[in-house]
N, C-alpha and C positions, 0 to 999 in steps of 0.2 A: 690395605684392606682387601679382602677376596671377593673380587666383583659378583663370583658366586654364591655370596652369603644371602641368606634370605632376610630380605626388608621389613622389619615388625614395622614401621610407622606407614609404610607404601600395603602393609596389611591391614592397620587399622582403617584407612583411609578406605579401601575397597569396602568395608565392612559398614561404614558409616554411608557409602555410595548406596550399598544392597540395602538398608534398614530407611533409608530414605527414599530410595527411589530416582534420585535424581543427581545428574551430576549437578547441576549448578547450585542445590542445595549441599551438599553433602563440600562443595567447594567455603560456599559460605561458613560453613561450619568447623571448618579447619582453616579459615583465616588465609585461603590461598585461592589465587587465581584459577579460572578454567581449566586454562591451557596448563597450566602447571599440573593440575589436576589430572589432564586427558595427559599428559605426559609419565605419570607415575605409573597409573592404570595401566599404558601400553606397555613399561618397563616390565611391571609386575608381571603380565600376562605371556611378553617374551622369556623374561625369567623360568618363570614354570612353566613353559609353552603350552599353555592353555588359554581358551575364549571363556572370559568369567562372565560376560555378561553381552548382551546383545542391545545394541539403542532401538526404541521404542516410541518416532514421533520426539515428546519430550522427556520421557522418561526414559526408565531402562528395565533389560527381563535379566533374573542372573539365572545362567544355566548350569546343568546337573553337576558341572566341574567346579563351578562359583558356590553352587548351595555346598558341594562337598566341603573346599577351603573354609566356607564362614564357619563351619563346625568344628575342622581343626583351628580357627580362628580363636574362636568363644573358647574352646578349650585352653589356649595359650593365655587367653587374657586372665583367666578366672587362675588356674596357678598365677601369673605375677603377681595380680591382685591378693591373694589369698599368702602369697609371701609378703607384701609389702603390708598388707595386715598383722602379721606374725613378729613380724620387725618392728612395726609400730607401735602394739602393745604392749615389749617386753621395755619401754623406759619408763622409769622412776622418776619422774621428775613431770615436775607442772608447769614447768617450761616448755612453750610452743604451741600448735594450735588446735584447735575446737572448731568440726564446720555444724553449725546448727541448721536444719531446717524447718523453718514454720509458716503458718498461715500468714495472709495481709491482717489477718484479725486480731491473731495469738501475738503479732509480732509489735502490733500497737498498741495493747491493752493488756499484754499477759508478761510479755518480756523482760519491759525495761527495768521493773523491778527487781528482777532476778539477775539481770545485766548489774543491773547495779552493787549489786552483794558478791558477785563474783568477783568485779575486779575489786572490790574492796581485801576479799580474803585470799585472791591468787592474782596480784598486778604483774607476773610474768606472763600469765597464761593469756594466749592471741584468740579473742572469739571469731569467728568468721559466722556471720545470721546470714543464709538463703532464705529469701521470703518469696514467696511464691504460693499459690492453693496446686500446685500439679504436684504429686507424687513424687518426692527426689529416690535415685537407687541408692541404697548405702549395699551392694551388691560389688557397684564400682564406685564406692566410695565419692559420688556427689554429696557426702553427707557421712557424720561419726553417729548422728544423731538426730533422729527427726522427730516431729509431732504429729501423728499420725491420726485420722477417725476411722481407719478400718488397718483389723490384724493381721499384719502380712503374714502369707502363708510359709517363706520358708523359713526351715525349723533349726539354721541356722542366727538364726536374729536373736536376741533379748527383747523380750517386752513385756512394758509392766502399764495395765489398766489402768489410769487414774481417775478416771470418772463416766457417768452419762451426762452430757452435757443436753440441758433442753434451750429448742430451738423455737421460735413466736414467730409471728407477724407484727412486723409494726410501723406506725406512722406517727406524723405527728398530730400533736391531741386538733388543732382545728380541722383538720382533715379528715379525723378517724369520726370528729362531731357530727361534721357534713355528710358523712357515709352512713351512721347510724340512722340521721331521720329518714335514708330512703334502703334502711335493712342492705347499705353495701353493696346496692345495684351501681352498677359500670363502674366498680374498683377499679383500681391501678396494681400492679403488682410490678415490680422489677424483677426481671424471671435470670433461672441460672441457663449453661447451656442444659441440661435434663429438664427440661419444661415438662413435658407429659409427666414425669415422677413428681413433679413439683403438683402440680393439677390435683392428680390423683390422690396426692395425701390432702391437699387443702379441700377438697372434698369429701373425704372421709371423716374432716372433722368440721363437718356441718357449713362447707362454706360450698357454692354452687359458681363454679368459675370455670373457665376456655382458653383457649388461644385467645380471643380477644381482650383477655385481660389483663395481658402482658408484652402491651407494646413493646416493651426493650424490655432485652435482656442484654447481660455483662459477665464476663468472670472478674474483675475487676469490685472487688468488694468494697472498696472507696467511694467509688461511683455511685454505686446504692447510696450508700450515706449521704452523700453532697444530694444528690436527687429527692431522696427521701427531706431531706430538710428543706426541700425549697414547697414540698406543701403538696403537692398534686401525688405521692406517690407512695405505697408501703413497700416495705423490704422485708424480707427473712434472714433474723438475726439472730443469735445466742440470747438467750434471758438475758442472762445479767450485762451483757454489753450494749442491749436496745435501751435496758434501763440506764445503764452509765449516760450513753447519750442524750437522755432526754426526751424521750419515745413512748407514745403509748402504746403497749401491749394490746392485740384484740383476740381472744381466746373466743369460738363459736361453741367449746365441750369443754369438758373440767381439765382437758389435759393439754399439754404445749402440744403443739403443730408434729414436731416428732424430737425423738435424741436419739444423739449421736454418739458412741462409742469413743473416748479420747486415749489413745496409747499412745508411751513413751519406749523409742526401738533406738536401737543401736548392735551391730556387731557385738558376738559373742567374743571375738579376739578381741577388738578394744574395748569389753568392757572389764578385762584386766590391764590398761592403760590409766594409771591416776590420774594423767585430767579428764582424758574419755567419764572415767565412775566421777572424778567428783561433779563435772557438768554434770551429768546424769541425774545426781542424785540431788544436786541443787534443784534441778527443776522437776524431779519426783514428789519434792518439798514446798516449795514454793509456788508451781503453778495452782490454781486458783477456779477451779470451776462452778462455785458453789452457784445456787440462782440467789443473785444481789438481788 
């Protein structure tokens, strides 16, 4: 092997140090030690004899040689990427796998049903569900296919609108009882991280609330639930899944709290891949956002 050949994984590696900031993060995340870590970086840097980055206390600064590479970097990645897409979507066959990504919400209340009919009608096809509320890239392929509430912008993607999904306050009815006789003075609210947006709309539709009214907040939308059921607290949830649970809606104006835009995205390259389109279209079909 030519000691002089240039390292794409001792490149990846610098690239995920500069996006994070840190070496001991950027170690964590490639599943390797420090020192293994601070050993690559110096290889890489002798390699190209250049200083990519400078330590910072506990972080790090990447310099004008370092911002250069990640450029040629990201360019390197997105051709592989954009070939192993190419490759991927040209088989015939519904054999192999499917990464889905969706909500904590979508993935308990919207999925299984459609989990269930797929492997009914394709038992070769491998689903892989990412559940998660953060944004997966289907750029570098964390995902074939995601469920999205806002239209990503770039204009290589497929995406197809499925609904407006409206969104409530709710508690449960002894609680929402107890709030009514004093008009909702020192509610509870289980707040997301965007409090102040949160605020602002719950205000807007005739509800008078603060920072004080939201002792905890979670992205953990499980948490809300379990909380919300124990009596002292309301949540912001999709209609028809506040109502699945059991949950009194409280509306202050004729209209839900807000809606949310729901798209279905996937690569353009795999959405000529047959299982890519038939997941796809399975859950074009089947997902379900009507207000129950």
């Amino acid at each position: 092997m030519d000691k002089n050949a240039f390292d794409w994984n001792h490149a990846r590696v610098f690239l995920t140090v500069a996006n994070m900031g840190s070496l001991t993060a950027a170690a964590d995340a490639h599943d390797l030690s420090q020192s293994t870590l601070s050993r690559q970086m110096s290889s890489l840097e002798a390699q190209l004899g250049l200083t990519l980055f400078e330590r910072m206390g506990r972080g790090i600064q990447v310099t004008d040689a370092g911002h250069q590479l990640i450029r040629y970097i990201e360019v390197m990645q997105e051709a592989a990427t954009q070939m192993s897409l190419s490759a991927k979507g040209q088989s015939e066959s519904l054999r192999g796998s499917v990464t889905l990504a969706v909500s904590e919400l979508d993935a308990a209340f919207r999925i299984p049903s459609i989990v269930k009919h797929i492997r009914e009608q394709a038992p070769e096809l491998q689903l892989n569900i990412e559940v998660s509320n953060a944004m997966s890239n289907l750029k570098t392929r964390e995902a074939d296919i995601a469920i999205r509430n806002k239209r990503p912008e770039q204009a290589d993607l497929i995406t197809r609108k499925l609904a407006m999904e409206p969104i409530d306050l709710f508690g449960r009815e002894e609680y929402v009882s107890q709030l009514e006789r004093t008009d909702y003075k020192n509610v509870q609210i289980i707040g997301f991280d965007q409090q102040e947006k949160v605020i602002g709309m719950l205000n807007q539709r005739g509800w008078s609330v603060g920072v004080e009214n939201f002792q905890v907040t979670t992205s953990f939308q499980w948490l809300h639930v379990v909380l919300a059921h124990q009596g002292d607290s309301m949540i912001i949830l999709p209609t028809d899944i506040g109502n699945r649970l059991g949950f009194k809606a409280v509306r202050r104006s004729e209209q839900p709290l807000f809606e949310l835009p729901v798209w279905l995205v996937s690569h353009r390259e795999l959405r000529t891949n047959p299982r890519v389109r038939f997941v796809f279209d399975q859950l074009a079909t089947g997902l379900d956002y009507i207000d129950a």
